[in-house]
C-alpha positions in Angstrom: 0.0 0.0 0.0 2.9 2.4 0.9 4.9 1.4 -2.0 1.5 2.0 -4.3 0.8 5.7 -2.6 4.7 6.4 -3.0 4.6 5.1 -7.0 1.5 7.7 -7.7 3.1 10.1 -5.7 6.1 10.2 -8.2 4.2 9.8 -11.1 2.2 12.6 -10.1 5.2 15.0 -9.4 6.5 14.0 -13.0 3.3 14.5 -14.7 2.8 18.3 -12.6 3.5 20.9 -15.2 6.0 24.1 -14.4 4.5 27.0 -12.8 6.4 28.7 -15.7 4.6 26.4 -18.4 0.9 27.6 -16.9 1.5 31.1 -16.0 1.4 34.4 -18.2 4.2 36.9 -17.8 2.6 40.1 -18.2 4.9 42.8 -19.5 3.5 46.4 -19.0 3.3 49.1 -21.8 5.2 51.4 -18.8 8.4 50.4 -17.1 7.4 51.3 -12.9 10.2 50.3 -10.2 8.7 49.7 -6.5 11.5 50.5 -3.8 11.1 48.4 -0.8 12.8 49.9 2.4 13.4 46.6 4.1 12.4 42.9 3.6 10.1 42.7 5.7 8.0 45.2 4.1 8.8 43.7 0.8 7.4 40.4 2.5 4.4 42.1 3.9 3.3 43.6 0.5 -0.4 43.8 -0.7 -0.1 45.0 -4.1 0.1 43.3 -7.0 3.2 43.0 -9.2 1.2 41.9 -12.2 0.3 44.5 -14.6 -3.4 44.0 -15.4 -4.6 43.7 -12.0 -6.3 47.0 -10.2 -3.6 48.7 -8.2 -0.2 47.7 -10.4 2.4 50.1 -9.4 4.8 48.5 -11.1 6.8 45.2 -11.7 10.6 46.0 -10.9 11.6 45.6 -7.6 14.8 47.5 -5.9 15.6 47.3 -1.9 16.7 50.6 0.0 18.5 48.4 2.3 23.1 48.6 2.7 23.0 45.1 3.8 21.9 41.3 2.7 24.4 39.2 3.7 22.2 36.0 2.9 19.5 35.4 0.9 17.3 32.6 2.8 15.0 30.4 0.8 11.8 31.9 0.3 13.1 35.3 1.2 11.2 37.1 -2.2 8.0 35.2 -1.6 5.1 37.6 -1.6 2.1 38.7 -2.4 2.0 38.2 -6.7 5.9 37.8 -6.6 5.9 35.2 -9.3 5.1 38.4 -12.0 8.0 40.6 -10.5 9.8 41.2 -13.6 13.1 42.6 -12.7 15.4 42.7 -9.4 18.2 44.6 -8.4 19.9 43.4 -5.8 23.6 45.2 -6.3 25.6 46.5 -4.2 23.8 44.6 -0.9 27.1 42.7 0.4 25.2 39.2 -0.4 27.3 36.6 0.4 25.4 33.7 0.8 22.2 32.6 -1.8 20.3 29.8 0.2 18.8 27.0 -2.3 15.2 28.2 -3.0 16.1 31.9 -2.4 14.2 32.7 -6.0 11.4 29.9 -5.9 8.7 32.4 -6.0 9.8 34.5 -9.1 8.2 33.0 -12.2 8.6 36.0 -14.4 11.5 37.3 -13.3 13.7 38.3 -16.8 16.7 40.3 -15.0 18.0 39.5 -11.6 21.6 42.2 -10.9 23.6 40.8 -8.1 26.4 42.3 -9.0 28.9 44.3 -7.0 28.6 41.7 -3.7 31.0 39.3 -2.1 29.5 36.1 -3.5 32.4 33.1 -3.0 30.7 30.6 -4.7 27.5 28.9 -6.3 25.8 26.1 -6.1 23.4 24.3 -8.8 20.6 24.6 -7.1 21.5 28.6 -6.4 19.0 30.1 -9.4 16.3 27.0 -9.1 13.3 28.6 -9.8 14.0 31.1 -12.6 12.9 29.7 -15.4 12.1 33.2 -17.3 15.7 35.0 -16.3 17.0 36.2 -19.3 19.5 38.4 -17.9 22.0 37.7 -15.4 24.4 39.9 -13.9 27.4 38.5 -11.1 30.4 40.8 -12.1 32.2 42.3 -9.0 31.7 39.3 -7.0 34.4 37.2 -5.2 33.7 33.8 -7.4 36.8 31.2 -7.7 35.3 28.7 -9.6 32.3 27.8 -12.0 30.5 24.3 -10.8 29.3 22.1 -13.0 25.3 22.7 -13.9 25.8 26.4 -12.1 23.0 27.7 -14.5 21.2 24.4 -15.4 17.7 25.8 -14.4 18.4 29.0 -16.5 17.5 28.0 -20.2 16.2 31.1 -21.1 19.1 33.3 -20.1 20.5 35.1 -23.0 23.2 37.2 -21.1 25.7 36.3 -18.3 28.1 38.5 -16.6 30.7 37.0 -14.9 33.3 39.6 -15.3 35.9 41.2 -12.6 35.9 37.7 -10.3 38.3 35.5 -9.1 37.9 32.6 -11.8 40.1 30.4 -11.5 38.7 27.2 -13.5 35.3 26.4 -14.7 34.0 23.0 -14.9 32.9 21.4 -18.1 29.3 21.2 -17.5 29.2 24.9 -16.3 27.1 26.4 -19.1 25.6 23.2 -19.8 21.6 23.9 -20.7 22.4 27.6 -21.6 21.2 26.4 -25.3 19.6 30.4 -25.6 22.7 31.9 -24.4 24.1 35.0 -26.6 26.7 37.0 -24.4 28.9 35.6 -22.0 31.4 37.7 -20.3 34.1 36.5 -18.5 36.6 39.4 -18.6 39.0 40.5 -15.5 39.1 37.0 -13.9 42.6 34.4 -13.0 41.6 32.2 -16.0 44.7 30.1 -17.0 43.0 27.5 -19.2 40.1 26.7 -20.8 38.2 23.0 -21.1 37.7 22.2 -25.0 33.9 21.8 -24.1 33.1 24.0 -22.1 31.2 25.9 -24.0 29.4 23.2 -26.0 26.2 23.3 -25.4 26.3 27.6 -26.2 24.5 27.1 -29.4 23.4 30.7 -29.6 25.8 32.4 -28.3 27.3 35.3 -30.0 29.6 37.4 -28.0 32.5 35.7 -26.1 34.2 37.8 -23.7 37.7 36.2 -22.1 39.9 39.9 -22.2 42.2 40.1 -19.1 42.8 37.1 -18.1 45.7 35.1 -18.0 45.0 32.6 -21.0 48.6 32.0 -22.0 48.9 29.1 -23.5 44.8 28.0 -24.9 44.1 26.1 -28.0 40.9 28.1 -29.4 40.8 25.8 -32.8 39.7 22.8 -30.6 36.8 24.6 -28.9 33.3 23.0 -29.2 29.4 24.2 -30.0 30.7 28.4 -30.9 29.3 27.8 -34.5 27.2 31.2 -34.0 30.0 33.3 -32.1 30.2 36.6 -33.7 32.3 38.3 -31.6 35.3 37.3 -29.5 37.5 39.0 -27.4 40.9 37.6 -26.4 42.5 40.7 -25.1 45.6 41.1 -22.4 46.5 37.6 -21.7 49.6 37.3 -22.3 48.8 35.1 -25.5 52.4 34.3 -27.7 50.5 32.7 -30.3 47.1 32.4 -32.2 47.5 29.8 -34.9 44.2 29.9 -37.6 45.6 27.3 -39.4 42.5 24.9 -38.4 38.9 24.4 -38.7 37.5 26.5 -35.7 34.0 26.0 -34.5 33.6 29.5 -34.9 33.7 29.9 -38.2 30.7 32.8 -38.3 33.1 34.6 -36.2 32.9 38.6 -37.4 35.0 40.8 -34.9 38.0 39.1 -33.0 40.1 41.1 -30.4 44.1 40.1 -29.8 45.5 43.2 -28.6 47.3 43.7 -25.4 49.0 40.2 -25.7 53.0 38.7 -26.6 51.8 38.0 -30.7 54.7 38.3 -33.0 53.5 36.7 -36.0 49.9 35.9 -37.3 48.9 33.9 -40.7 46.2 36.2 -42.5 45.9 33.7 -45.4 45.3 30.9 -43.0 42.8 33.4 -40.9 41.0 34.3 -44.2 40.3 30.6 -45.1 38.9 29.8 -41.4 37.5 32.6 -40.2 35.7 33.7 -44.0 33.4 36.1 -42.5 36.0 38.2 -40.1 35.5 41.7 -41.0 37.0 43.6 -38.0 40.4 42.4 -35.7 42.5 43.9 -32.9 46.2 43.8 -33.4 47.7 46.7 -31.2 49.7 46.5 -28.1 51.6 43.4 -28.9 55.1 43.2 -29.6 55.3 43.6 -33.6 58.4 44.2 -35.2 57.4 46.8 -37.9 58.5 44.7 -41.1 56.6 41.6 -39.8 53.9 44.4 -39.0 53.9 45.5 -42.2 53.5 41.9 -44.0 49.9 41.9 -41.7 48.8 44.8 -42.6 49.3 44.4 -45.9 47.3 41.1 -46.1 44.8 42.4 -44.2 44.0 45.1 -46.8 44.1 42.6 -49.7 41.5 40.6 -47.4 39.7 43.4 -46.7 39.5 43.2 -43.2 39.5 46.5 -41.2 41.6 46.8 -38.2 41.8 49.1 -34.9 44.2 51.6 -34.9 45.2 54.3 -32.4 47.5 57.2 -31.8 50.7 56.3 -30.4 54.5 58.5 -30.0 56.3 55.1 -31.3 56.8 53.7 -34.5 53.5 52.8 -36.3 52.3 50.8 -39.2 48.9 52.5 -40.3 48.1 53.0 -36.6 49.0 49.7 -34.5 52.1 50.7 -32.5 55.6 48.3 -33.6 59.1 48.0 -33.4 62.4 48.2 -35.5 63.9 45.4 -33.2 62.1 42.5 -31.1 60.6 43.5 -28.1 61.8 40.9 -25.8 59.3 39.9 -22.9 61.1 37.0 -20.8 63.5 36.1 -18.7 64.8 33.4 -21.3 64.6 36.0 -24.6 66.4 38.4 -22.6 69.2 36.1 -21.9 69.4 35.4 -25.8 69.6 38.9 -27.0 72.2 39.8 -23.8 74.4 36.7 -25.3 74.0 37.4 -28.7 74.3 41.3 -28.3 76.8 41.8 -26.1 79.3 39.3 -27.1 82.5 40.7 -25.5 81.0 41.2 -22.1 81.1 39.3 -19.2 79.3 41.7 -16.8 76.3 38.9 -15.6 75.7 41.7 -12.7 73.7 43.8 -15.5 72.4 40.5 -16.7 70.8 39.2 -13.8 69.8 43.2 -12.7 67.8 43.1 -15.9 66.4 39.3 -15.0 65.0 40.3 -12.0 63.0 43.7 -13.0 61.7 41.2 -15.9 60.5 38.8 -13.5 59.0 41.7 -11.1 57.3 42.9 -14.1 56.0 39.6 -15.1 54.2 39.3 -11.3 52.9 42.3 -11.7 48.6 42.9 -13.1 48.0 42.3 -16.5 46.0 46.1 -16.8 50.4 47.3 -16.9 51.5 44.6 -18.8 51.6 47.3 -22.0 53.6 49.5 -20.4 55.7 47.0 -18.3 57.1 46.0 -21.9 58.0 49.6 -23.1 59.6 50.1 -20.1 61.7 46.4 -20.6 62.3 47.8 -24.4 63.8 51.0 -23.0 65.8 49.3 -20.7 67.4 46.6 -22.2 68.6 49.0 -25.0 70.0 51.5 -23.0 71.9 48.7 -20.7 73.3 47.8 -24.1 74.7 50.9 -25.7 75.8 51.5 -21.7 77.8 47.9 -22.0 78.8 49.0 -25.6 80.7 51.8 -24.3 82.4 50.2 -21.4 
């Protein structure tokens, strides 16, 4: 008998259609925002959220409150909360989202929780939110990306991740995020990225990794991009970006490799992979200016425009380059101090120079641009200084 009432129990909770299957989000011909000056009165409200009841006063909700360390479950559960259609929560020093903290928001299509101290998430952190199309945790204190983080999401269509402390992100991470069209992970510690990690981001069309320290990634074997428009690479330190393979991404429009080590780049090979680029970043990497030239020259023949800015070094149409290597590491400058400065034995200026290379190195990526003028500068002047000894 138990066994029976426990089978139809089952069956009956696998049979229950969604709340968000049933329900109609209402979405008002005027955008009103209802400030709540503590929970409790949030909690205590009486008037409806949904548009086309008597009374509306609107269906975004903002909290006057400095402080929310933790968000229990069932804390936004209300009178009509399930047609609240937007929630700002910035800024409210959240560390802690309980399991079922959302439950009650049907409609909700934007949820900001950025700007808060937020360490980590669980899978079960968004359950509920089956209409969130916008998500926003930059300027949180994430390390890492579990797998299924966002598995109840699959309507979100943008996800800011950016300026956290992400170190690694599972491979399941975005699985389920099939609607997904910007992901930003910009200003994070990511050293490496899984192949398939983004594999299930069918629709996703901006790709924001800038800042980070992706050194040493192998973009031509990453999975499920084939609608990636834009992707943005920028300061991390990359010393290579080979387009001589088939890349997922081959819709890919705008792509962004300034600020990294780059010294050579195929445009033929980048022309037959990437057949729809139009627009790429170049500057801020160490070009010599005849190599430079070579690019830029291919790139006009391809007719693909490029950035270029102002700068008080030598230029080719714009992107900043040099008449010599720029050298960027302890091992290159040992080369060119060997090489250059063949009839001198003074390793004090040779380790002097290793060890502001290496402080350099440890230091952010935001002065890694300057950090290598500054290495130019020096290691020529140390030579003509050995020169004249």
């Amino acid at each position: 008998m138990l066994q029976s009432a426990l089978l139809l129990t089952i069956i009956a909770f696998i049979l229950k259609p969604e709340r968000s299957q049933t329900l109609v989000c209402v979405t008002p011909n005027e955008l009103k925002t209802r400030i709540f000056d503590s929970v409790s009165r949030f909690q205590g409200n009486k008037i409806p959220f949904n548009p086309a009841m008597p009374g509306w006063e609107g269906s975004n909700v903002e909290f006057n409150v400095s402080k929310m360390e933790t968000l229990q479950k069932n804390i936004f559960l209300t009178h009509d909360s399930q047609h609240i259609l937007t929630m700002k929560l910035s800024g409210k020093q959240i560390k802690k989202i309980d399991e079922g903290a959302f439950i009650a928001l049907d409609c909700l299509h934007e949820l900001l929780l950025d700007h808060n101290n937020m360490s980590k998430l669980s899978r079960n952190t968004f359950q509920g939110l089956y209409n969130l199309q916008k998500l926003d945790l930059s300027y949180n204190r994430l390390e890492y990306l579990p797998d299924l983080a966002f598995t109840s999401l699959q309507k979100l269509k943008i996800l800011n991740l950016s300026r956290n402390r992400i170190r690694s992100v599972q491979s399941l991470a975005f699985e389920n995020l099939i609607l997904l069209e910007d992901l930003n992970l910009e200003f994070n510690q990511l050293e490496t990225v899984d192949v398939d990690v983004f594999r299930s981001l069918r629709s996703l069309k901006s790709l924001m990794l800038a800042w980070n320290g992706l050194t040493n990634i192998e973009p031509e074997k990453w999975s499920g991009l084939e609608t990636l428009e834009n992707l943005d690479l920028a300061g991390n330190g990359l010393n290579h970006f080979d387009p001589n393979y088939n890349f997922s991404f081959s819709a890919l429009k705008t792509l962004n490799l300034s600020g990294n080590f780059l010294t050579k780049l195929n445009v033929e090979a980048l022309n037959k992979h990437l057949p729809s680029l139009g627009f790429i970043d170049l500057n801020d990497n160490p070009w010599v200016c005849t190599d430079l030239e070579s690019i830029v020259h291919d790139l006009n023949v391809s007719k693909v425009k490029f950035a270029s800015r102002n700068s008080s070094t030598s230029t080719v149409s714009g992107i900043a380059c040099s008449e010599v290597p720029i050298f960027m590491s302890k091992t290159n400058i040992e080369d060119v101090i060997s090489s250059t400065t063949k009839k001198s034995e003074d390793w004090s200026v040779k380790n002097y120079v290793e060890g502001i290379v290496e402080k350099k190195i440890k230091e952010s990526n935001v002065g890694v641009i300057s950090s290598i003028r500054y290495l130019q500068s020096l290691v020529i002047f140390l030579f003509v200084l050995i020169a004249l000894v």
